[in-house]
N, C-alpha and C positions, 0 to 999 in steps of 0.2 A: 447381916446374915441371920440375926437374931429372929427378926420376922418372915426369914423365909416360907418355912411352912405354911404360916398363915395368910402370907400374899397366893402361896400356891394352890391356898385351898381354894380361898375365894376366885381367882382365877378360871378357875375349876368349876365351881358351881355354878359363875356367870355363863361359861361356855356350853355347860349342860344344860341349864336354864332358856339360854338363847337356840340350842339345836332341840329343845322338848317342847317349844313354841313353832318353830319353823315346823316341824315335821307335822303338827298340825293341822299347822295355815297352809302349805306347801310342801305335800308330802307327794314323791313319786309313785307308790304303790298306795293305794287306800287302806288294804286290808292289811298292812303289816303289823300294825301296833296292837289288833284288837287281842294275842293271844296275851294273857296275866301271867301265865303259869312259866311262858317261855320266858317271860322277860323275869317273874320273879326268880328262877334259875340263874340267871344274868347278874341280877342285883347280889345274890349270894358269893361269886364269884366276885363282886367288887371287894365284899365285905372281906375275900377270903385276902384278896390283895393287902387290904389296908393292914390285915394281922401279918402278914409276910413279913411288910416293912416296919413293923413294929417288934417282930421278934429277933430282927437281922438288922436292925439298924446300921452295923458296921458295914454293909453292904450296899449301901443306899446312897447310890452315887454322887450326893452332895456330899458326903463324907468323907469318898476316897480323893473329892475335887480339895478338902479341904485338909486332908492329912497330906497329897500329893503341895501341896504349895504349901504346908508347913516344912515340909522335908524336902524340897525342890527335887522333886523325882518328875522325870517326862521331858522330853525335846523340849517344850514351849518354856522351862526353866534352865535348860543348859543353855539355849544359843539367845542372846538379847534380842528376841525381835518388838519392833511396835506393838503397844498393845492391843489395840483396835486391829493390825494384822494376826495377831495370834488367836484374838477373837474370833474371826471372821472364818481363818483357815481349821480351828478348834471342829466350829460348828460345822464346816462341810463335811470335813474328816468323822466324825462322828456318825453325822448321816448318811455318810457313802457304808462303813462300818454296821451299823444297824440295818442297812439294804443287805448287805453279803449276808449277814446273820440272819435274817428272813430267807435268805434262799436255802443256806445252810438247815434251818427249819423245816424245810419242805423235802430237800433232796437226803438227808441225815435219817436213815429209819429208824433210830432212835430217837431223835427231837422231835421227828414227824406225830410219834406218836403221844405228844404233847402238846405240840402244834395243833392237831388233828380237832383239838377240842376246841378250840377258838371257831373253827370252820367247818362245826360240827350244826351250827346255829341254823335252819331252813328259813327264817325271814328276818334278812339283817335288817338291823335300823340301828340306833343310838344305843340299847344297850347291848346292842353286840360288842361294843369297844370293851365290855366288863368281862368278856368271857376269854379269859385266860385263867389255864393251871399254874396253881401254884407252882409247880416244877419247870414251868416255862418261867416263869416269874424270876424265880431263884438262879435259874441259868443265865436269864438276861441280867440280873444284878451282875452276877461276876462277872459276865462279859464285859461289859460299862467300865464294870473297876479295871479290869485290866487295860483298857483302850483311856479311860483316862490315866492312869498310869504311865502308860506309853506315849502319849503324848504332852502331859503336862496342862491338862485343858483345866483352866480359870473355874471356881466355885460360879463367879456370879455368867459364864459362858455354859455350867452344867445348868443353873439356876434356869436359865432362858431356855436353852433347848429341853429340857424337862419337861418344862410347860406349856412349851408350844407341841411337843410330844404328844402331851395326853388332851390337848386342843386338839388335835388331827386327829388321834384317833377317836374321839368322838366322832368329828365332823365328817370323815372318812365313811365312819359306820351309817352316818345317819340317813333316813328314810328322807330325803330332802330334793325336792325337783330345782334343779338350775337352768336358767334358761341358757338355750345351745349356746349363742353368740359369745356371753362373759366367760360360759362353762369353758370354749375352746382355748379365749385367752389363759386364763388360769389355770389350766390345767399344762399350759406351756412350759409352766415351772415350779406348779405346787397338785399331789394328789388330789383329786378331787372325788364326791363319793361314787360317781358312777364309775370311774376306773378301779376305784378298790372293792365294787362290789362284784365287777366283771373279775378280781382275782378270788372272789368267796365264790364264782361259779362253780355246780359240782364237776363240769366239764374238764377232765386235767390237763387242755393243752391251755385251757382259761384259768385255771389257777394258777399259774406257774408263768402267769405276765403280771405287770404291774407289782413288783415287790415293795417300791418305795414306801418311806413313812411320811414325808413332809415334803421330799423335793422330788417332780417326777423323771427328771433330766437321768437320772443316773440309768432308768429303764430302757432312756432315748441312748443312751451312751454305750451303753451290755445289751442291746439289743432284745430288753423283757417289755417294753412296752408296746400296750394294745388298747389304742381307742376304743372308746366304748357310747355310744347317742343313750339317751334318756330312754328311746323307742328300742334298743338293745335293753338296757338296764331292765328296764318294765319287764321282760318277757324272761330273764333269767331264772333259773332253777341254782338255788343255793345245798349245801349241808356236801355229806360225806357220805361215800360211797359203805356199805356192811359195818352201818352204826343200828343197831337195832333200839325199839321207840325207848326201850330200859337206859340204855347207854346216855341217852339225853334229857334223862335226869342228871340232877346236879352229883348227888351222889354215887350215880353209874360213871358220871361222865372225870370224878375223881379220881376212882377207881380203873378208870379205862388201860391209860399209856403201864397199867402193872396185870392188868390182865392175858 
């Protein structure tokens, strides 16, 4: 666990590195990368992230993974199960959990209006995945602590779905053409990005499908899921509805959810 961070980082940077080459080589929309000013907004927002987790570190769910199995707090330490099953079931539970919490985002007109900023973005691509408020940030930590808490889920089962997390949400985001055929298999069971840019539509019966983070079945399951063709994707209109151009600065868009 010592190396954790630093496997996550690199992790991290390969992934970004690999969707800032594809977008490219193989980008769905041509014009979306050209704007600087949007994405350098973007990037600030990353930056705002990394200080989040550094000032609340006790909240950083590899920590409640590992104060919870020093104090055997959470289902997966009261009842014996296999560990490879408690791994397995950790990780669903988790992302069924962070799918409710995204809906709850959206339908919550308080969260919404933190939410808001994330989908405030008009040409998503890759560093759309950076643009969350700090105050979503900080809600989604304790959320985490608490559901790891409650369930007991394993440091090195936080470790993995952490980073296959902020994998998808990269790849999610990103400006990336798939071709139909693999897009449809894959998309059978894992988000892909023309579904999750069809939920960044400013449309709100098309915001409000496709919640999932990494698995899309749970959308097939609640009935939020909406196919979305590359020839869909291409012709989508993004952002929010009475954001004015102020707002979408970084520093309007700080300032927003207390306005």
């Amino acid at each position: 666990m010592h190396n954790e961070a630093t496997i996550r980082l690199v992790f991290f940077i390969t992934i970004f590195l690999v969707c800032f080459l594809l977008e490219r080589t193989y980008p769905l929309r041509s014009s979306v990368s050209q704007n600087s000013r949007r994405r350098l907004h973007n990037y600030l927002f990353l930056v705002a992230g990394i200080v989040i987790t550094r000032i609340f570190p006790p909240l950083v769910a590899i920590g409640a993974a590992i104060f919870a199995e020093t104090y055997k707090i959470g289902v997966m330490h009261w009842i014996d199960f296999p560990v490879m099953f408690s791994f397995v079931v950790c990780f669903l539970l988790f992302d069924l959990a962070l799918y409710l919490q995204h809906i709850a985002m959206h339908k919550v007109p308080f969260l919404w209006r933190y939410h808001c900023v994330h989908h405030s973005d008009e040409k998503v691509d890759l560093t759309t995945g950076f643009r969350f408020h700090p105050g979503e940030l900080l809600f989604s930590l304790c959320y985490k602590w608490l559901i790891i808490f409650f369930l007991g889920a394993s440091p090195l089962m936080v470790i993995v779905y952490e980073s296959l997390l902020s994998a998808f949400s990269l790849i999610t985001h990103s400006n990336i053409k798939i071709p139909e055929h693999p897009k449809r298999i894959i998309s059978k069971v894992f988000i892909t990005p023309d579904l999750h840019w069809l939920h960044h539509s400013i449309d709100f019966f098309e915001s409000n499908r496709n919640f999932g983070t990494i698995f899309s079945f749970w959308d097939k399951i609640f009935r939020t899921y909406q196919g979305c063709s590359n020839i869909k994707a291409k012709d989508l209109t993004f952002g929010v509805d009475k954001m004015s151009v102020e707002d979408k600065r970084f520093i309007g868009l700080i300032r927003y959810p207390f306005t």
